[in-house]
N, C-alpha and C positions, 0 to 999 in steps of 0.2 A: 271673635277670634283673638286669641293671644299666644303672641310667638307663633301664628302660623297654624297655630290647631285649634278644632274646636272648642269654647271653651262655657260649659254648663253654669261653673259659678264663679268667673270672674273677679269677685269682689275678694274670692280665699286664695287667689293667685299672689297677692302680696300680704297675705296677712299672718305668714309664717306658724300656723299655729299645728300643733300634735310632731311635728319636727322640723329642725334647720336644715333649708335645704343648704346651706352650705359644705355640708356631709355629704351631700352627695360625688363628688370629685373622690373625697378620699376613700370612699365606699367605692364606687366605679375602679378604683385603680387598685381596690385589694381583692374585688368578689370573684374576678374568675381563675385566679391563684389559691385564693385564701379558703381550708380546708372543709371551716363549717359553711361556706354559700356553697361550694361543693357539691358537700354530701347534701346538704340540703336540696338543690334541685334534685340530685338524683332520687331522694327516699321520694319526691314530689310527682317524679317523671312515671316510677314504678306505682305509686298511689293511682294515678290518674288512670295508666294502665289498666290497673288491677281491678279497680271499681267501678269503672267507667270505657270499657274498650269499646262503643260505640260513639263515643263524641267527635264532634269533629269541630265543635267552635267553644274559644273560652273565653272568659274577660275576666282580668285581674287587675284587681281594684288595689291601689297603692302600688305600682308594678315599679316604681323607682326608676333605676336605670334599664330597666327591663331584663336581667338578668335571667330570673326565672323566664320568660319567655321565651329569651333567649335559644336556653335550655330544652325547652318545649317545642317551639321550631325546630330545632336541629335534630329530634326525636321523631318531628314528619307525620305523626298520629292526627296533629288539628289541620283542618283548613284555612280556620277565620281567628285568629288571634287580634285581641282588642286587648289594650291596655290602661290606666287610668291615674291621673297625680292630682293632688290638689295643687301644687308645687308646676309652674313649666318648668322648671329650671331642670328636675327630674327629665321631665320628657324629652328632652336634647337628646341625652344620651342615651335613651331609647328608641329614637327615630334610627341613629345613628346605627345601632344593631339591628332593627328590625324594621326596613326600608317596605315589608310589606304591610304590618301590623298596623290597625287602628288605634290612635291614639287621641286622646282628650283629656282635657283637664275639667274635672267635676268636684262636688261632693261626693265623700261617700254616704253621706244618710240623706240625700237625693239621689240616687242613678235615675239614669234617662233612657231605661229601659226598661220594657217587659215583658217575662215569656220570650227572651230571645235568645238565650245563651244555653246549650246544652251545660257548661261548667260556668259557673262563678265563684272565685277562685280570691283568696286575701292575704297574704303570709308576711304575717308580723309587722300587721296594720292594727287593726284592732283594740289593741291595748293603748293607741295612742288616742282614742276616743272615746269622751264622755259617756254619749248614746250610743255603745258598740249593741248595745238591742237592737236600735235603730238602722243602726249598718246591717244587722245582719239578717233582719226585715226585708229592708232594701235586696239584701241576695237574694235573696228568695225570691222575692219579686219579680226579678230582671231572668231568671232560672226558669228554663223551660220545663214542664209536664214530661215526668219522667229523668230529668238531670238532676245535677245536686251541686254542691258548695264542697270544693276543699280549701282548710284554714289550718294556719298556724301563729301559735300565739306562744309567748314567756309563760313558762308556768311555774307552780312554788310559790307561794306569797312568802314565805321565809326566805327565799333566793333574794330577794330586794337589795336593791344597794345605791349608792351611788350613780352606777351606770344607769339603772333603771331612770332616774332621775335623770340627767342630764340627759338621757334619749326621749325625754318626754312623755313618757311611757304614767297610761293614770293605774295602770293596777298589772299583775301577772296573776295567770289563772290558775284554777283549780281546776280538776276534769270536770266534777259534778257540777261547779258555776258553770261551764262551757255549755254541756249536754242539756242542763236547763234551759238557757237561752236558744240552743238549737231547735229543741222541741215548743218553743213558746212562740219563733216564730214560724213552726209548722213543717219542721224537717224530720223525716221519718228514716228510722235505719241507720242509726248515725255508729262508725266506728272509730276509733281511737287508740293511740298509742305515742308514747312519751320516747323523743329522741335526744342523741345528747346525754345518753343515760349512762353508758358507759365512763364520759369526762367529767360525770358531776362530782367527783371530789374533786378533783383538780378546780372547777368551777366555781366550787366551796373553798377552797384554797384563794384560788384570784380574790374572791368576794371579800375574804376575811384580814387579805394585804392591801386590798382596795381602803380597806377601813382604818387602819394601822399605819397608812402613809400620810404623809403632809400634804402632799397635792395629787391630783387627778389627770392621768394621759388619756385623755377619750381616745386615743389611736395606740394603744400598749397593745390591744389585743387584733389589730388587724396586722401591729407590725409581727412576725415571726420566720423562726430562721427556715432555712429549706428543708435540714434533716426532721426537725419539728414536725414542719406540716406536712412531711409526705408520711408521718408517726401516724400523728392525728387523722390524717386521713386513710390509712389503712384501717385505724382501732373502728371510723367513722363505717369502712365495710362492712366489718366482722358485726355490728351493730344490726345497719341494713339487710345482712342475713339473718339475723335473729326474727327482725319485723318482718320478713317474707316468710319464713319460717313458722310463723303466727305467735311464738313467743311472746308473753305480754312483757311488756316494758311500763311499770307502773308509777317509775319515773324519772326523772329528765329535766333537761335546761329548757328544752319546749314541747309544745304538743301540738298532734298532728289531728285533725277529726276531717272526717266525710261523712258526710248526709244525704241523701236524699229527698226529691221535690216529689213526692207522688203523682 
């Protein structure tokens, strides 16, 4: 046990490594304001939805403060919500939202599960580890006959920048690197679509003054004004109807992919 939860791999509880968890506070005090963790559960909420209306149990691997889960409780579709940090310091403040949800602190290229979870579920984990095959072996794994895995990951290896770095992030993807790695570890049916599509010059913008500045505000882009982000999160709607719409969106600041366990 550490901090009161279960804990798989102990030894990665202080070894800080794929991200600081001292981001996490300032992350927690911008995500249920701030326009892209937003849109993001919601394109998440309607995926799950969409491709999966039979589940009723998830586990999401890097769940941070549990936001996205959050979001997914309060949506009423699962029964069994499981959560997962390598970090406790994360999982504070996921207990604190989600007084029902299991929680634990693991590896992700160990889970300590198998064949249990209708959804196994990662968003904007992935890229901050080496073995992300490994990791997403591991879903599969823990992924019950007949469920699947949704993931989102950075994508654009030209989008790279500074942020990318200082978030510890070892690469951003490409669809066809992704869909490889999904089918190598044995996930069938996989769809995909790129969000964030509509802000990527603006994104291209931040990237390109990111570059051109003296110094670096890791918190530039959580801070924003109100008329901004209720902008950005309207553009973030019109968006969400395209992807419901089946519109492809062929690219974006990140990508969304669903597979299926056979």
């Amino acid at each position: 046990m550490v901090d009161g939860l279960p804990a798989f791999a102990a030894e990665l509880a202080a070894a800080h490594i794929g991200f600081e968890p001292s981001r996490f506070e300032a992350v927690a005090a911008a995500e249920q304001q701030h326009f892209w963790f937003r849109a993001r559960t919601q394109l998440i909420a309607w995926a799950l939805h969409r491709h999966f209306p039979a589940a009723r149990s998830l586990l999401e691997i890097g769940c941070g403060t549990g936001n996205v889960l959050a979001g997914l409780a309060a949506a009423g579709a699962l029964s069994r919500l499981a959560g997962s940090e390598a970090h406790p310091s994360g999982l504070r403040y996921a207990a604190r939202r989600l007084p029902g949800a299991e929680l634990l602190q693991m590896d992700a290229r160990h889970i300590p599960y198998r064949d249990e979870f209708d959804i196994v579920a990662a968003f904007d984990v992935i890229e901050h580890v080496d073995e992300d095959d490994a990791v997403i072996a591991e879903m599969f794994a823990a992924c019950r006959p007949g469920g699947g895995i949704l993931l989102s990951v950075p994508q654009h290896r030209w989008l790279w920048s500074y942020r990318d770095e200082f978030a510890r992030h070892r690469r951003r993807f490409d669809r066809g690197e992704l869909l490889r790695k999904l089918h190598a570890a044995g996930f069938e049916r996989p769809w995909t679509t790129s969000f964030t599509s509509l802000l990527l010059p603006l994104m291209m913008l931040s990237r390109w003054r990111q570059r051109a500045a003296t110094g670096f505000d890791p918190d530039s882009e959580l801070r924003i004004g109100k008329v901004a982000n209720r902008t950005l999160e309207a553009v973030m709607a019109v968006e969400r109807g395209l992807i419901r719409a089946r519109l492809p969106l062929l690219a974006g600041g990140s990508l969304l992919a669903i597979a299926h366990k056979a």
